[in-house]
C-alpha positions, 0 to 999 in steps of 0.5 A: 500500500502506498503513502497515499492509500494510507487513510490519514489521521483527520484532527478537528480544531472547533471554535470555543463557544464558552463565553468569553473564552478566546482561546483556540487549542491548536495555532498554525505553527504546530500543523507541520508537527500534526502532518508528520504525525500522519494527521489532516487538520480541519479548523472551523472558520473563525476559531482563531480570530479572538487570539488574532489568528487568521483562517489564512494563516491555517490554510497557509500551513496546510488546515482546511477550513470548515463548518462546525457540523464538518469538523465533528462530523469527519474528525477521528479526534476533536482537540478543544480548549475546553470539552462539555464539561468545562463548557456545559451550557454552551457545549450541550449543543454539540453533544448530538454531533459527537459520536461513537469511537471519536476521541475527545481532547482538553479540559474537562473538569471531571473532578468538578463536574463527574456527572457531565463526563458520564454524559459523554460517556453515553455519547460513546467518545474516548474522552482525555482531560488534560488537566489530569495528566501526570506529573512524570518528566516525560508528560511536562511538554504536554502540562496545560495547567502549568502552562495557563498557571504561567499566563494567570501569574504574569497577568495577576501581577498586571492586574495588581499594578493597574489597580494599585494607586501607587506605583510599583518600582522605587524611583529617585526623582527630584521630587523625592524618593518613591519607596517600592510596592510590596507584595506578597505571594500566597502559594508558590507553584507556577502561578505564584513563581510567575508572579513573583518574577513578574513583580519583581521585574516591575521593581516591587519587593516581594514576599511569598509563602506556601505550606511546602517548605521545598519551594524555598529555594525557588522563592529565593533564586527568584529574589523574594523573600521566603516568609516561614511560619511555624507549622507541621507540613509535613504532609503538604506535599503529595506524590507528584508535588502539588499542595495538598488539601490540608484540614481545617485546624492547620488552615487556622492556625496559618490564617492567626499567623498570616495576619501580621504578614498581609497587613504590611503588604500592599498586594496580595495574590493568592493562587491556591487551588485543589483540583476538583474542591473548593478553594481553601479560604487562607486570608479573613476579613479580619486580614482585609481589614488590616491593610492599608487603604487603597491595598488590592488583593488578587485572587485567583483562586476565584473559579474555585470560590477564592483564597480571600472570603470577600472574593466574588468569583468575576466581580472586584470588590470593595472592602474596607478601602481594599479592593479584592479583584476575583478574575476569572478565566485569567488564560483567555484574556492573554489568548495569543500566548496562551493558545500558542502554550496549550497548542503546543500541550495538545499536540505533544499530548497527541504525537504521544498515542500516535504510532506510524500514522495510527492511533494507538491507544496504550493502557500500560501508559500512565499518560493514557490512563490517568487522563482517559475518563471515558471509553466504549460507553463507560466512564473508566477513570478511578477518579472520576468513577469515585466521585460518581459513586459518592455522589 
């Protein structure tokens, strides 16, 4: 058989129709990587414009354009930013077009929404949540979170800045010196390490804290200061090395402690989230009430209820002269870059089952099992098939 009997691969890209979302899952730089793969691409008309993509510059890399019922209608894979679950209100529309045997790519929120996923079971698609991936170095090219973390934390700081009434770097001047702002980090993974570079580079002094000592050395090498506290975190820490969920008495004692620490700053981010729970609440009001007026506390914790207890998930409030910002879907509004981060996630993710121009679905493989939630009409992942069960 020749290269050209050979059926391709056909890889659908859709327009996101999650208000507000401007991001698109794949960008015209990775279709040479796709079509190496073995992979035609088919873009939906339009799916690029809201990241400043043009269908041109698809067609140009060699993507045809098409309608929404064509992309689901011909794809063996739909790659989305985000899927029905992550998208549930808009996405029910497309629910009739999926069928059996396709396989489903993006965000889902199955630890979220496990209900949606076994509605998606039903339709018979293979569906993979990216967000569950692994954390083994092998699956680090295709970690999506990591890299939206990376935009939220660089645009939290800008958020901060626009709001903030003072500026951020110390500046002599004739009229006098201009002190630094001062903020503070509240968890130090990607978000958090991407705030506090981004402050730093505007010239504040910065301060961070998270209940995993282990990130000590990056806040320093960043050129913050580590703020420690006197607490057992001996279990803060899981396998793959995220922050643990902790339980209520250990979250207090961090609140009576943080006190002391949030009233000398004059921005506050906090970017503590647990996948799938609510947001743990580690600044009071009381904390609120002790900063300065014309502080700002960013939170973008928000989607997951918010670190801060005043946060309004979408609003900016206005408290005791603080203004506490609860932004949502921080990504889409950097959708250029952050298009161009989850394209090149998705498509690894991709080249990662494909074997000579074939899908091969590989279960002794902890990238396919850990983010596959459903296959052959039946939710199959042991996460989401708990909380199933629990509910």
């Amino acid at each position: 058989m020749t290269d050209q009997d050979q059926k391709s691969i056909v890889v659908g890209v859709p327009k996101e129709t999650f208000p507000g979302e401007r991001r698109v899952a794949l960008v015209p730089e990775m279709l040479p990587a796709l079509a190496k793969a073995g992979a035609d691409v088919f873009i939906e008309t339009g799916a690029g414009i809201e990241a400043g993509i043009t269908d041109d510059s698809y067609t140009q890399k060699g993507a045809t354009i098409a309608s929404r019922d064509d992309i689901f209608a011909k794809s063996d894979v739909v790659f989305q930013v985000r899927t029905f679950g992550a998208n549930p209100e808009a996405g029910r529309a497309d629910l009739d077009k999926l069928r059996d045997g396709q396989i489903v790519i993006g965000f889902t929120e199955s630890l979220g929404e496990p209900a949606l996923s076994k509605e998606l079971a039903g339709r018979g698609v293979t569906l993979f949540s990216l967000e569950m991936l692994p954390r083994i170095t092998r699956a680090q090219s295709m970690d999506v979170l990591s890299s939206m973390a990376t935009i939220a934390g660089y645009k939290a700081v800008l958020y901060a800045s626009d709001t903030l009434p003072k500026i951020f770097p110390m500046l002599m001047t004739a009229a006098g010196t201009i002190a630094p702002a001062r903020v503070f980090v509240v968890g130090v993974g990607v978000a958090g390490l991407q705030a506090i570079a981004t402050a730093k580079r505007l010239g504040a002094v910065v301060s961070a804290y998270d209940i995993r000592p282990a990130v000590k050395d990056q806040v320093i090498s960043l050129g913050a200061k580590f703020v420690e506290m006197d607490l057992d975190t001996g279990e803060a820490e899981d396998k793959g090395g995220y922050a643990k969920a902790m339980d209520e008495e250990f979250y207090k004692k961090q609140r009576e402690m943080m006190v002391k620490v949030v009233a000398e700053h004059d921005v506050v981010i906090t970017t503590a989230a647990v996948p799938g729970k609510k947001a743990p609440i580690l600044v009071t009001e009381e904390m609120v009430k002790g900063m300065a007026p014309g502080s700002v506390l960013v939170d973008l914790a928000a989607e997951r209820g918010g670190n801060c207890e005043l946060t309004k998930p979408g609003e900016t409030v206005q408290a005791h002269g603080v203004s506490i910002l609860g932004p949502l879907n921080v990504p889409s509004t950097i959708p250029y870059h952050a298009s161009q981060m989850y394209a090149k996630n998705i498509t690894t993710f991709f080249q990662n089952m494909v074997k000579e121009g074939k899908v091969e679905i590989d279960m002794e493989d902890e990238i396919i099992t850990d983010t596959m939630i459903t296959k052959g009409g039946d939710v199959v992942s042991s996460r989401v098939k708990e909380l199933l069960g629990a509910a």
